[in-house]
C-alpha positions in Angstrom: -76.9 117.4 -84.9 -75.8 114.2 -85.6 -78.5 111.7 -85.0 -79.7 108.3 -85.0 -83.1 106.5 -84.1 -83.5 102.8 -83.7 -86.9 101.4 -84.2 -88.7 97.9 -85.3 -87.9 96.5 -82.0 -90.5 94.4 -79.6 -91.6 90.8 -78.4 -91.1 87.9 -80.8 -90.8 84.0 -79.8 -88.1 82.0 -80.4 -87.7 81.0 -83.8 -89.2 84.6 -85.4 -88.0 87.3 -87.2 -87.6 91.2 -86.4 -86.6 93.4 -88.5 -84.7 96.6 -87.0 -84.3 100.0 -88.5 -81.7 102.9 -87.5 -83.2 106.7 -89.2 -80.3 108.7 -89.7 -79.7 112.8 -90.2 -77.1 115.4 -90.7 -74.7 113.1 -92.3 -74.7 110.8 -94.9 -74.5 107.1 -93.0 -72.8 105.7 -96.1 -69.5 108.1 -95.2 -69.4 106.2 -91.9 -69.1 102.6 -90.9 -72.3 101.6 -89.7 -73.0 98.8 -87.0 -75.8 97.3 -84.5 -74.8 96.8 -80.7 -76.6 95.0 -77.7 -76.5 94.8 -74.2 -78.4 92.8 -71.9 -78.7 92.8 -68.1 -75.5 91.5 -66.6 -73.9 90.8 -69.9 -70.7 92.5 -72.0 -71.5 95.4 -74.9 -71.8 93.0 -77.6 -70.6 94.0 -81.2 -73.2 92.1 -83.2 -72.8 93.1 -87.2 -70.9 96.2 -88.6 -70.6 97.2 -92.0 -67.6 99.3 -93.7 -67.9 102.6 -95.6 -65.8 102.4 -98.2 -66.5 98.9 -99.4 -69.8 98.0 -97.9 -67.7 94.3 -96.0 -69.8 92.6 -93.4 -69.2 91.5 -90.2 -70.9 89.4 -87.7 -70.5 88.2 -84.5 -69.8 84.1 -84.1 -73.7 84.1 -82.0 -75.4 85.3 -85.3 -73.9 84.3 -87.9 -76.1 83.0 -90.9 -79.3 84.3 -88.6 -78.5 88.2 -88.9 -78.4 90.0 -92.1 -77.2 93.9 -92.1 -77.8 96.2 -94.9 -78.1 99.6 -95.8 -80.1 101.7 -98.1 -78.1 104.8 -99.4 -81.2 106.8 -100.4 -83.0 106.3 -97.7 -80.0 107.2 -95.2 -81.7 104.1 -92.9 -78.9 100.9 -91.9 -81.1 97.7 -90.9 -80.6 94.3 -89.1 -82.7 91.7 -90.5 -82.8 89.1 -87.2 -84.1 85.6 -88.6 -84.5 82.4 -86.2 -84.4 84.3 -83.0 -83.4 82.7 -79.8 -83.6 83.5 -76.2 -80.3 84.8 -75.9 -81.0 87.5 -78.3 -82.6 89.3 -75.6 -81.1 92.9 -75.6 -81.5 96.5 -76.2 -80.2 97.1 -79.9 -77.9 100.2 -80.8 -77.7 101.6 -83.8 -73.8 103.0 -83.9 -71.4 104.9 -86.1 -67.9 106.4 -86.7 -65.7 107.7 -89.2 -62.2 106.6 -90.5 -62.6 102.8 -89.3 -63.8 99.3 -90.7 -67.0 98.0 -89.8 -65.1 95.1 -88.4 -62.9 97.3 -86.6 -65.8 99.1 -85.1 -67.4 96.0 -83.8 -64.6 94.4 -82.3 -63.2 97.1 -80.6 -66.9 98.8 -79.7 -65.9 102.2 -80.7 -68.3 104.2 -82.3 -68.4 108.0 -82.4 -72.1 108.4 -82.7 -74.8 105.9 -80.9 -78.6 106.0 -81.6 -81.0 105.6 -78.1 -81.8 101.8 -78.7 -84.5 99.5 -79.2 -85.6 96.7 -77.1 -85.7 92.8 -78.5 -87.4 90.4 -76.3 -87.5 86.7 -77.3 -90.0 84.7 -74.8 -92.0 82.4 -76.1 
């Protein structure tokens, strides 16, 4: 019922952008804090931006900081990652992730979400 579904991701070479966009329906994303996952092979869930519900704060993980920009669009229901200056170690499949009655920072940190969308795939190879 719930649902959400990642898309925008693909092969980019270092130093490019991707853009990545999370489609939600039956509920209203803006209720929920929102946030973008990854996991690569080998590698820990990583909590990579989150934002809150009720006030819209930010967060971001130290790796991405001032090269990842997260945002949402309330009309369109749709929460997006803008990924700038992409390096190798960005490598991952992207969640898309959600849950009620926390901070986006708390989601993040403590990689929590009620509600996960199937993923994307970001590849940076030059």
């Amino acid at each position: 019922q719930l649902q959400l579904v990642e898309s925008g991701g693909g092969l980019v070479q270092p130093g490019g952008s991707l853009r990545l966009s999370c489609a939600a329906s039956g509920f209203t994303l803006d209720y929920y804090a929102n946030g973008w996952f990854r996991q690569a092979p080998g590698k820990e869930r990583e909590g990579v931006s989150c934002i809150s519900s009720s006030d819209g704060n930010t967060y971001y993980a130290d790796s991405v900081k001032g090269r990842f920009t997260i945002s949402r669009d309330n009309a369109k229901n749709t929460l997006y990652l803008q990924m700038n200056n992409l390096k190798p170690e960005d490598t991952a499949i992207y969640y898309c992730a959600a849950r009620d009655s926390i901070t986006g920072q708390a989601m993040c940190i403590s990689h929590t979400p009620d509600y996960w969308g199937q993923g994307t795939q970001v590849t940076v190879s030059s």
